[in-house]
C-alpha positions as CSV (number, residue, x, y, z in Angstrom):
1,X,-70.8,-105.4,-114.7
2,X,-74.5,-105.3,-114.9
3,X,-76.5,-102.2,-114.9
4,X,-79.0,-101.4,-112.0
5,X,-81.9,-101.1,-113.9
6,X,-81.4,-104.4,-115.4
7,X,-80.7,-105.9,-112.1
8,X,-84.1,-104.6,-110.8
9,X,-85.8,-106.3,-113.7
10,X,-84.3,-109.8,-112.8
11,X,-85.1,-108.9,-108.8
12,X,-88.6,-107.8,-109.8
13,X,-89.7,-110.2,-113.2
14,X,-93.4,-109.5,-112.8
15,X,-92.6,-105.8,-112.4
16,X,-92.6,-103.5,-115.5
17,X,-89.9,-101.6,-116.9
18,X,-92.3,-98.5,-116.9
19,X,-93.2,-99.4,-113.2
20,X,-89.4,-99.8,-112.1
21,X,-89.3,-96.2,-113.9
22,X,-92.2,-94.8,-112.1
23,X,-90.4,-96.5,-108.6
24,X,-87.1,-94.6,-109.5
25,X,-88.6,-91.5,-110.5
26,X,-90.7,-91.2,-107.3
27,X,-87.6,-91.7,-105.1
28,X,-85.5,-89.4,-107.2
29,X,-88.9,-86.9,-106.6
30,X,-88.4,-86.8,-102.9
31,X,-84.3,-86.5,-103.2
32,X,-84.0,-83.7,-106.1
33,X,-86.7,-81.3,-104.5
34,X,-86.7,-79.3,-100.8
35,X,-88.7,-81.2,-98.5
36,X,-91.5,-78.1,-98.7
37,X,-92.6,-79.0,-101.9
38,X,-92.4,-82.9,-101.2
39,X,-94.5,-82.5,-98.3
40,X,-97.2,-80.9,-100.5
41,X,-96.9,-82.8,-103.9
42,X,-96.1,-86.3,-104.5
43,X,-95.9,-88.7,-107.7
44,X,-98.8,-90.7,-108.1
45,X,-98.1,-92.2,-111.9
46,X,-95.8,-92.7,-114.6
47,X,-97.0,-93.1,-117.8
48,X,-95.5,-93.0,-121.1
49,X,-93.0,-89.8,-120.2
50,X,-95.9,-88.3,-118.5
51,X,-95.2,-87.5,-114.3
52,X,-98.4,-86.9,-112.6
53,X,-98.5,-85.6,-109.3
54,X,-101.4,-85.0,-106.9
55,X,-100.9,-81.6,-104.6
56,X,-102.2,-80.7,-101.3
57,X,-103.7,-77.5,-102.7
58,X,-104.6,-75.8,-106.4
59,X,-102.3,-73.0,-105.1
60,X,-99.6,-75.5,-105.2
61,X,-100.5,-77.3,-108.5
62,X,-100.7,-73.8,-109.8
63,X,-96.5,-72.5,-108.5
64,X,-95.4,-76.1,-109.3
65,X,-97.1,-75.7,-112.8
66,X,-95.2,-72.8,-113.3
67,X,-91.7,-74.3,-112.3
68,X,-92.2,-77.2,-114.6
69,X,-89.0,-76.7,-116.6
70,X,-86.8,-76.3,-113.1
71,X,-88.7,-79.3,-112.0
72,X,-88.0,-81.7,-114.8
73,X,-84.2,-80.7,-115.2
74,X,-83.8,-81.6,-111.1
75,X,-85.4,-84.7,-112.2
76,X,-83.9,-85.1,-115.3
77,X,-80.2,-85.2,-113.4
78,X,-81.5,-87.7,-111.2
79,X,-82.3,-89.8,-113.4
80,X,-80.9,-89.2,-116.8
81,X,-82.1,-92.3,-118.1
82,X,-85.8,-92.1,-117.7
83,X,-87.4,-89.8,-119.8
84,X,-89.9,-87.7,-117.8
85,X,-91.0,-85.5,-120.9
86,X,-94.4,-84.0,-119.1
87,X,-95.8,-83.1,-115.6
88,X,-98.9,-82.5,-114.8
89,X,-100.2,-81.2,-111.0
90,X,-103.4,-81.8,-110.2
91,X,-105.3,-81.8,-106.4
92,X,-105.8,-85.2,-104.9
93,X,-105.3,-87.6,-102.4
94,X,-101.5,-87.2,-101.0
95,X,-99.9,-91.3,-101.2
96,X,-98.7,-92.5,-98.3
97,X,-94.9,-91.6,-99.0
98,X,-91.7,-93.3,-97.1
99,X,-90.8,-90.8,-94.3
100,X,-89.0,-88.0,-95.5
101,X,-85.6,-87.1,-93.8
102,X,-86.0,-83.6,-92.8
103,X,-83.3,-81.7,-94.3
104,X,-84.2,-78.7,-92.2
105,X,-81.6,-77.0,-90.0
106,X,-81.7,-78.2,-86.4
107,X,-82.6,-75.7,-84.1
108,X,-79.8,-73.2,-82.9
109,X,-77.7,-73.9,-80.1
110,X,-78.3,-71.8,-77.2
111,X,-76.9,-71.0,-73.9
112,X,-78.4,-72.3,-70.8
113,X,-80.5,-69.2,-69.3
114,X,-78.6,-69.7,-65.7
115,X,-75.4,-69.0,-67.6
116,X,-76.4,-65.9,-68.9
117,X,-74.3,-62.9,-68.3
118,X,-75.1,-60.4,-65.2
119,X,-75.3,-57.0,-67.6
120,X,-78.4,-59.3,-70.0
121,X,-79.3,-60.6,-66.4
122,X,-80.1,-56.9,-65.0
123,X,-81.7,-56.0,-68.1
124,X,-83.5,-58.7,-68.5
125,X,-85.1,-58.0,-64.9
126,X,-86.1,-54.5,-66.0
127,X,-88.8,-56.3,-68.8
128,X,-92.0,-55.8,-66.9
129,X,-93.9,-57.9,-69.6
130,X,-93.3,-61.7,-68.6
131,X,-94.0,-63.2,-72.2
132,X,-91.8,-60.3,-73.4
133,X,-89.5,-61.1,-70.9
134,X,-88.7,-64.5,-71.8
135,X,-88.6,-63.9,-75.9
136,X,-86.1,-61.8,-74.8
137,X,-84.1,-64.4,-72.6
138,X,-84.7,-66.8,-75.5
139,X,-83.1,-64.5,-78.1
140,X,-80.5,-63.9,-76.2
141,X,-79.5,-67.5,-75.6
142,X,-79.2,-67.8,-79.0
143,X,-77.0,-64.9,-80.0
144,X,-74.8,-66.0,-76.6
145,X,-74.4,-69.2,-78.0
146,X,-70.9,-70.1,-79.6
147,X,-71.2,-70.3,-83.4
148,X,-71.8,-73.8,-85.0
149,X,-69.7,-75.1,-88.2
150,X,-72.0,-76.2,-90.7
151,X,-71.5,-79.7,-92.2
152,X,-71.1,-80.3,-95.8
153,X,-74.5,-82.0,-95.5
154,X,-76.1,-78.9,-94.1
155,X,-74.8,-76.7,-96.8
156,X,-75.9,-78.7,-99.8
157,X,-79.3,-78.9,-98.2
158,X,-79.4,-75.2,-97.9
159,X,-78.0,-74.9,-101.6
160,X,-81.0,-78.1,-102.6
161,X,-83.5,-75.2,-101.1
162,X,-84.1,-73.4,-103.9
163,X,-86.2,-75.7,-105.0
């Protein structure tokens, strides 16, 4: 039994081992953190145990600089191999990342407005406001709706959302 990392360096030859580093610390980037904080701070390069990573604002270089040591221990169980020691945020150019799988909550189910009851029907009619009117209908739909289960996948993304 061969190790991954060692595979990857037979796969890759001209690649370096920092380099096949930085590739699995950027992937473990986008899997270890919510999908907020991926969308508005990426990896850019790896060197010698240093992370750096361009944001989309100075506000976000700013909160992120201030969760470094949440940051690095998400990484850090990711990848316990590679030693990510130091992060530094700074505002640049976001890389063209691989798409990232929403881990959002689909929308709520909701019940079809023809099939609401005839007491939210009657009320409903009484909502002189027409925008008001169908925010109402809308809301309603969705608190008619039969409850969903959530999936083991949907509760570890809403437990991965703290960070």
């Amino acid at each position: 039994m061969a190790g991954l990392s060692s595979l990857l360096l037979q796969a890759y030859p001209g690649k370096s081992k920092e380099e096949l580093q930085a590739v699995r610390v950027f992937g473990a980037w986008a899997k270890a953190l919510s999908v907020r904080i991926v969308r508005n701070a990426q990896p850019v390069k790896l060197l010698r145990g240093t992370l750096t990573v361009h944001t989309a604002t100075s506000a976000w270089a700013n909160t992120l600089q201030l969760e470094t040591d949440a940051l690095l221990a998400a990484l850090q169980r990711k990848v316990p191999d590679v030693r990510v020691r130091k992060l530094v945020f700074r505002v640049g150019p976001m890389p063209n990342a691989a798409t990232i799988i929403a881990l959002e909550e689909p929308p709520p189910k909701t019940v079809p407005m023809t099939t609401l009851p005839d007491d939210v029907a009657r009320e409903l009619a009484r909502i002189g406001d027409d925008e008001l009117r169908e925010a109402v209908a809308r809301a309603a739909a969705v608190g008619l709706a039969e409850p969903v289960e959530e999936s083991a996948a949907a509760l570890k993304a809403r437990a991965r959302k703290r960070f």
